[in-house]
Residue, then its C-alpha position, 0 to 999 in steps of 0.5 A: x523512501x522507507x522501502x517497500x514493506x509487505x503489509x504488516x499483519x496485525x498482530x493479535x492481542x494477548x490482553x483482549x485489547x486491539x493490536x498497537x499502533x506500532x505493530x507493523x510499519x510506523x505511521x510516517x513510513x506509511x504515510x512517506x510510501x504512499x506520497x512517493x507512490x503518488x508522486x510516481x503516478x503523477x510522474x507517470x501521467x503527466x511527464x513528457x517523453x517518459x523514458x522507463x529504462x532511464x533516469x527517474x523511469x524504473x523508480x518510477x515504474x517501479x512505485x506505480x506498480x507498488x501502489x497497483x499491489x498495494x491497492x489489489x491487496x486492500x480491495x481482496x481485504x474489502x472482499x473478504x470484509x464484504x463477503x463476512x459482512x453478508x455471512x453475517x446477515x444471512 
């Protein structure tokens, strides 16, 4: 697993262009991340007698609550998008 990053901020361009593709994590580490959070979660929904102080559980457990603060940061993102985009229609 390619760890656990903080999102990348996106870098600001000093040409007047949008920010590269290789600001931040790459595309694959991304990607890879949230398979492992989506394996974690149905892990986490389907398994049986889920021990979460043993074996595959604190992974696990430990990647469903990535993927919950992963998904908090891109809903405050969409909040502010939201809260601009009503600014801007006023």
């Amino acid at each position: 697993m390619a760890g656990h990053p903080a999102p990348a901020p996106r870098g600001k361009s000093t040409s007047g262009t949008a920010p590269t593709i290789t600001d931040g994590p790459s595309a694959a580490d991304l990607l890879e991340n949230r398979l492992e959070q989506l394996k974690s979660l149905l892990w986490c929904c389907y398994s049986e007698g889920i021990d979460w102080s043993r074996g595959d559980g604190p992974k696990h457990l430990e990647n469903v609550i990535w993927l919950a603060a992963d998904m908090v940061d891109q809903a405050a993102e969409l909040h502010q998008r939201c809260l601009g985009e009503r600014a801007g229609q006023a």
